[in-house]
C-alpha positions in Angstrom: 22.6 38.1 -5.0 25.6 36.9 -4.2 27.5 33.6 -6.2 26.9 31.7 -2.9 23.2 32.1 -2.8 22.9 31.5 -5.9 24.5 28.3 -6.3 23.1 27.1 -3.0 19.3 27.7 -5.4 20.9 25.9 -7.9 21.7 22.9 -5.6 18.0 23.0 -4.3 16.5 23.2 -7.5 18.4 20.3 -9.1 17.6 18.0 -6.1 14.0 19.0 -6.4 13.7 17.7 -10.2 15.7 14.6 -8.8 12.7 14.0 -6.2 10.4 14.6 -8.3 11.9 12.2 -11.2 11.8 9.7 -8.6 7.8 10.5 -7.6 7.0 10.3 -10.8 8.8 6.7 -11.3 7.3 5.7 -8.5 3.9 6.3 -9.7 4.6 5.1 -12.9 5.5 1.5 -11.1 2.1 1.5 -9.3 0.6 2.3 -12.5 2.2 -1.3 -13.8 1.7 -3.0 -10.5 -1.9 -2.2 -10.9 -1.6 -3.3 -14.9 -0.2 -6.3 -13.5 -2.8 -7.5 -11.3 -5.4 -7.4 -14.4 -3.3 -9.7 -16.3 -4.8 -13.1 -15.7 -1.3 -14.8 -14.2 -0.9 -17.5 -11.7 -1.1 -16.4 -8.0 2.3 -16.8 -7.2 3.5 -15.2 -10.8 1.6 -12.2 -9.9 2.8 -12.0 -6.3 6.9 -12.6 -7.9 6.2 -9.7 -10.3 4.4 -7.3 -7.3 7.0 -8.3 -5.1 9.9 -7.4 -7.3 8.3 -4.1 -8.1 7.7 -3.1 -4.8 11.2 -4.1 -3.8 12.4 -1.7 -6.8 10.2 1.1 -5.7 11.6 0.9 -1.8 14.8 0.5 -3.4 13.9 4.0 -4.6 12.5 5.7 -1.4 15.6 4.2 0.4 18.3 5.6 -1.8 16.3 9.0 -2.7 14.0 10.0 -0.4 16.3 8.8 2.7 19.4 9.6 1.3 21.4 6.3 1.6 22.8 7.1 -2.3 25.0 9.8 -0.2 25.9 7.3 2.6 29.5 5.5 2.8 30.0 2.2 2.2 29.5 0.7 5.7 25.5 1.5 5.7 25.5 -1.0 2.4 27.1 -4.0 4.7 24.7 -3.0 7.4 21.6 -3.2 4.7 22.6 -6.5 3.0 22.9 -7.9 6.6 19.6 -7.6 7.1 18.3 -8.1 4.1 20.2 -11.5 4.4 18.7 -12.0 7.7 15.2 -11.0 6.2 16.3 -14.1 4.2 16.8 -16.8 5.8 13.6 -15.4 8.5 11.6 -16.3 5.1 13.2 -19.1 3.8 13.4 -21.3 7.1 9.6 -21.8 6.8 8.9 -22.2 3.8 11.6 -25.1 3.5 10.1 -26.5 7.2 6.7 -26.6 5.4 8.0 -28.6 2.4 9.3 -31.1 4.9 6.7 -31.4 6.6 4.7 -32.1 2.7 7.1 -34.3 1.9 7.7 -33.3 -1.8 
C-alpha cells in the first residue's frame, strides 16, 4: 500500500477510537443520571443535576458526533445566540409566574 492509503487508515482508525471514547462517556453519564435518580434528593435538585448532565452529554453529541469541534468560530456565536435565546424563552415565565405569586 501506498503512504497515502495508509495514513488515510490511520486517520479513520484514530477518529473511530475518538467516537467511541465519546460513546462510551456517554453511557457512562446515563449510568450516573440513572444513579442519580435513586438518590433520595429534592425534586428540583434531581432535575438541576439531570439537567446539567444531559446538557454535558449533548454538549458531547454536538461537538463529536456532529462535528462542530472542527467548525470556525462563527458557528459558536450562532450557538450561544440561541442558547441565549433558549434563555430568556425559559426565564420570562418562570419570572411572570413569580409575579403573579407574589413572593
Amino acid at each position: 500500500m501506498n503512504d497515502h492509503a495508509v495514513s488515510h487508515a490511520a486517520d479513520i482508525d484514530k477518529q473511530v477510537r475518538g467516537y467511541m471514547a465519546v460513546f462510551v462517556t456517554l453511557l457512562a453519564l446515563t449510568v450516573i443520571t440513572v444513579g442519580v435518580s435513586y438518590l433520595h434528593l429534592e425534586v428540583h435538585h434531581a432535575v438541576m443535576v439531570a439537567l446539567a448532565i444531559a446538557c454535558f452529554k449533548a454538549s458531547l453529541v454536538l461537538l463529536f458526533f456532529m462535528h462542530l469541534i472542527s467548525e470556525r468560530q462563527l458557528i459558536f456565536v450562532i450557538l450561544a445566540f440561541t442558547v441565549a435565546f433558549f434563555l430568556v424563552l425559559m426565564i420570562v415565565p418562570i419570572l411572570t409566574n413569580l409575579n403573579h405569586v407574589h413572593i
